[in-house]
C-alpha positions in Angstrom: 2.3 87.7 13.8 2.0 84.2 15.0 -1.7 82.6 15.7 -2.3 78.8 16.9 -5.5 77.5 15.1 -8.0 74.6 16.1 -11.2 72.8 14.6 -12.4 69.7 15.7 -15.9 68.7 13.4 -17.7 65.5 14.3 -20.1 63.5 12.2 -22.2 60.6 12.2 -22.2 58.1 9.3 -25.3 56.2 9.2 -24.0 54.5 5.8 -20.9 55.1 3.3 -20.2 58.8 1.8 -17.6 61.0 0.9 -16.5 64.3 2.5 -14.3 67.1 1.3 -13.3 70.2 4.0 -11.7 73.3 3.3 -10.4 74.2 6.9 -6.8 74.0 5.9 -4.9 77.8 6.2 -3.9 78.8 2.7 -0.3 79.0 2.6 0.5 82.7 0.1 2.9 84.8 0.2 2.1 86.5 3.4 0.3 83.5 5.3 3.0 80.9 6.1 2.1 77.7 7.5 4.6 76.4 10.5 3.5 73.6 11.4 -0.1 71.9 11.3 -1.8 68.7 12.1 -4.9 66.7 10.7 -6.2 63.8 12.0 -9.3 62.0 11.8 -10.9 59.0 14.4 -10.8 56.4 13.1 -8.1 56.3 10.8 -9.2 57.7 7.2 -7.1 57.4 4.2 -6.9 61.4 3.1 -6.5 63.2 0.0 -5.6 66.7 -0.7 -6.9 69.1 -3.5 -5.8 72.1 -4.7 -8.8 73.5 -6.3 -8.7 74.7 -9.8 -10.0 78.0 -9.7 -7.5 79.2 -6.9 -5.3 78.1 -4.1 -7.9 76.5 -1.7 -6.4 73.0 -0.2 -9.4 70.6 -0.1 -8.8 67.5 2.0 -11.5 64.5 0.4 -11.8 61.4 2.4 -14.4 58.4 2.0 -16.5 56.8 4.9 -16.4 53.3 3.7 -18.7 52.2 7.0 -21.8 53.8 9.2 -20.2 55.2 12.7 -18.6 58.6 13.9 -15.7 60.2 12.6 -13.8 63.0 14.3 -11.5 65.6 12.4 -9.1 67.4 14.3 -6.8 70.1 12.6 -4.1 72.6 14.6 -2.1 74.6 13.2 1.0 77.7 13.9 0.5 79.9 11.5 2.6 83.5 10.5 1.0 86.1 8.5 2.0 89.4 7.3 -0.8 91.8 6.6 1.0 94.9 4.8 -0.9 98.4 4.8 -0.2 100.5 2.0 -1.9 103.9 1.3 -4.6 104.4 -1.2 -4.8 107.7 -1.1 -4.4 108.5 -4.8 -5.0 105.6 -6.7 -6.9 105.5 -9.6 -9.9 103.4 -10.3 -8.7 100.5 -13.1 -10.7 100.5 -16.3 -11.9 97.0 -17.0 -10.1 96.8 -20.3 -6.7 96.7 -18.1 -7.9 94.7 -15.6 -5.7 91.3 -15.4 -8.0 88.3 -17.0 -7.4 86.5 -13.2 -9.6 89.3 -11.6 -12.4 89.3 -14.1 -14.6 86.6 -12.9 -14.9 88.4 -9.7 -17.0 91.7 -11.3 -19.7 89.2 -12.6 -22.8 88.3 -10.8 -22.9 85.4 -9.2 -25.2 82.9 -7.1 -25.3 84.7 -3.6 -24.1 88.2 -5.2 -26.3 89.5 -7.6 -24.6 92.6 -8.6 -26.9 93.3 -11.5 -29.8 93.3 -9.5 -28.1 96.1 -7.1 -26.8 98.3 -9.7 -29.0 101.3 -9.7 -28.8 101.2 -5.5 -24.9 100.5 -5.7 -24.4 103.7 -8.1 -27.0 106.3 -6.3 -25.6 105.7 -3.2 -21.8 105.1 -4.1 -21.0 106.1 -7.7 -20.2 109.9 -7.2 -17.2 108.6 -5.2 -14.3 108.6 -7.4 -11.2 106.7 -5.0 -11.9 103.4 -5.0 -10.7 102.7 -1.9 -12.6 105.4 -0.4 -15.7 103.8 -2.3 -15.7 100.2 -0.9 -14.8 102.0 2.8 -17.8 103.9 2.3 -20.5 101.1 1.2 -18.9 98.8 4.0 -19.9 101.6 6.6 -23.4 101.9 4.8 -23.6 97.9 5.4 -22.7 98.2 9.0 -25.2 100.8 10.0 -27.6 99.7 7.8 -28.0 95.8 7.9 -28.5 94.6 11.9 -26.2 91.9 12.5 -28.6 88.7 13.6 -27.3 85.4 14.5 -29.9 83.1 13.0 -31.6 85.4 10.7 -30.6 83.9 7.6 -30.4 80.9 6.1 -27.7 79.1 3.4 -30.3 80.1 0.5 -30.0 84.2 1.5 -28.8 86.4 -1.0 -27.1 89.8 -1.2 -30.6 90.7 -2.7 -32.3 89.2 0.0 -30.0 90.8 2.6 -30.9 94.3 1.6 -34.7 93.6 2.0 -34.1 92.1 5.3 -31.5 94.3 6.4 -30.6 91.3 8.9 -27.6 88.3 8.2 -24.5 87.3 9.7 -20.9 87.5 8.4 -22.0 85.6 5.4 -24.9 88.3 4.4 -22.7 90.9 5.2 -19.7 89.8 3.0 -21.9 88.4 0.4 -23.6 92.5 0.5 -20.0 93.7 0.0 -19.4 91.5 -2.6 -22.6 92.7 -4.8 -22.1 96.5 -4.3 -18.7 96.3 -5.5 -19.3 94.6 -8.5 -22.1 96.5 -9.4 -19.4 99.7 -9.1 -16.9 97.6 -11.5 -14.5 97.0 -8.1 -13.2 92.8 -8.7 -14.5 91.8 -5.3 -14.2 87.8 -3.7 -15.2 86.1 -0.7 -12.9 85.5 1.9 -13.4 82.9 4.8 -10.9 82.4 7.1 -9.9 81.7 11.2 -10.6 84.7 13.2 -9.2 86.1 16.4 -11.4 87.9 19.3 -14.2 86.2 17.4 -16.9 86.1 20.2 -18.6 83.2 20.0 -15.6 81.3 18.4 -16.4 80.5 15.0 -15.3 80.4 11.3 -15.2 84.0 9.9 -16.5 85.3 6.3 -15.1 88.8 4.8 -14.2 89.9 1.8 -11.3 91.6 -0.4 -11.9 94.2 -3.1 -9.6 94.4 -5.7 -7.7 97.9 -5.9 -5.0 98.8 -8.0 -3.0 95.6 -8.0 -4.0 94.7 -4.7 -6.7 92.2 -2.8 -7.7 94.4 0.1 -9.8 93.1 3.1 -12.8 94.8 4.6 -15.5 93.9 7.0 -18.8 95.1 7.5 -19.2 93.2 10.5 -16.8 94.7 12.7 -16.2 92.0 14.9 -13.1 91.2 14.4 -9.5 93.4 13.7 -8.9 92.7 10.2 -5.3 91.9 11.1 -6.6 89.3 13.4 -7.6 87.1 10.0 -6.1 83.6 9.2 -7.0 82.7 6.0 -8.8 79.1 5.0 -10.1 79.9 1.2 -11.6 82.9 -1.5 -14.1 82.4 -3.9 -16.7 84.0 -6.0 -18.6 83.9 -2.9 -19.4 81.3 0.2 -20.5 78.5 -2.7 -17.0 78.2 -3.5 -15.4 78.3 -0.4 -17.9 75.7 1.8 -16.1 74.7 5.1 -17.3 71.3 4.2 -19.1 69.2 1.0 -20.9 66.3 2.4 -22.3 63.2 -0.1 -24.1 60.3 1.3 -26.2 59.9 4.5 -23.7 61.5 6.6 -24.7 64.1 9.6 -22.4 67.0 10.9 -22.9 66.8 14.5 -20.5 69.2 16.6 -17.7 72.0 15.8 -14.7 73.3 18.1 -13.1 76.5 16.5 -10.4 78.6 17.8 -7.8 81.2 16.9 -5.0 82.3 19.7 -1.8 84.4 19.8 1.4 82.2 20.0 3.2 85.6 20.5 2.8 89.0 22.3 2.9 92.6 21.1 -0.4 92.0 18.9 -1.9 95.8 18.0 -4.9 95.3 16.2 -6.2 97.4 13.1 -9.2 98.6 12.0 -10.4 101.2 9.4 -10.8 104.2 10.5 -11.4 107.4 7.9 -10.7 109.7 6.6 -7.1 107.5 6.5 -7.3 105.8 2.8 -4.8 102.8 4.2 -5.7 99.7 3.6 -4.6 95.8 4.5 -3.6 93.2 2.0 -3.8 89.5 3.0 -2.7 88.3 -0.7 
């Protein structure tokens, strides 16, 4: 299915920095980019990244004088989300796990999994299909954490979240993240452009590994999970930043959109007891 994407950020330079943005759609397998545009006002000599860790595309410019810059990017994008069934898989022991997944079962800064083990495993670990496990916490998340615009702030946690039991997309992805890895499920941040987002915004998710698969979930509900573009994944929203600012430089505005360029759109959603999932790899 076809989508037409749009940001437009504006900042204010009140002396030289540096700025890198991830707000480029990954091009994988299943995410093909058509065509895309990036521009920025006044003319900025632009360099693009491809981060180490995975496939992000960073785009770093420098502000060589104080005064306002505006980005633009636009984009046609086609993605392919394939459902498969999960009915009977098995749960991967981590001694066969491939070394690419690994770092995604340990704690990290926003997810700390070993502080949620004991809740993770009382409330989750007598559930043997993986699938059905990560379906089953993301429920737990969505009727248990109230979903808050301005609740939380960039230092809240997946600990935090729990005692709060308020976030946004963030808290609730970061949540995700935690009780999977405290279950031994490989699970990463995913942040991405998101049709029938109301307000219009940048979207955060994440994808549980399972079986050989990254499949998407979404404790938020706001969105259909085939209804995702893509920008980055990471261990969690540290590494996948929509922008890194260094110098005296101040974000002052954001336009974000995600249209159909085509018609016949049926959106999906999780629904049990159906163990199918969606793969955005």
């Amino acid at each position: 299915m076809k989508f037409n994407v749009f940001t437009e950020m504006e900042y204010i330079a009140r002396s030289p920095g540096t700025i890198i943005l991830n707000i480029h759609a990954l091009r994988t397998p299943h995410q093909t980019v058509i065509s895309e545009i990036f521009d920025i006002e006044p003319y900025i000599k632009v360099e693009e990244l491809i981060s180490t860790q995975n496939e992000n595309r960073l785009m770093r410019f420098e502000i060589e004088e104080a005064g306002t810059i505006k980005v633009t990017y636009k984009a046609v994008i086609d993605n392919f989300c394939e459902i498969k069934d999960f009915t009977d898989i098995e749960e991967i022991p981590i001694a066969k796990m491939e070394s690419s997944v690994l770092p995604y079962l340990y704690p990290s800064r926003y997810c700390q999994s070993d502080k949620l083990y004991r809740l993770a495993n009382n409330l989750f670990g007598h559930i043997e299909n993986p699938f059905e496990k990560v379906i089953t916490l993301t429920d737990w998340i969505h009727k248990n954490v109230q979903y808050l615009s301005g609740s939380t702030n960039s230092q809240t946690s997946a600990f935090d979240t729990v005692t709060e039991q308020a976030g946004v997309c963030r808290d609730f992805a970061h949540l995700g993240i935690a009780l999977c890895r405290a279950l031994t499920i490989p699970a990463r941040y995913f942040t991405g452009y998101a049709y029938h987002l109301k307000p219009a915004d940048f979207h955060a998710c994440f994808e549980a590994y399972i079986g050989t698969d990254w499949v998407l979930f979404d404790a938020t509900r706001l969105v259909p999970l085939n209804g995702l573009i893509k920008i980055a994944s990471g261990r969690d929203a540290a590494d996948t930043a929509i922008a890194n600012i260094f110098g005296n430089v101040i974000f002052t505005s954001m336009i974000v959109s995600c249209e159909l360029e085509e018609s016949g759109f049926e959106p999906f959603y999780y629904e049990q007891p159906q163990l199918r999932g969606l793969s955005y790899l």
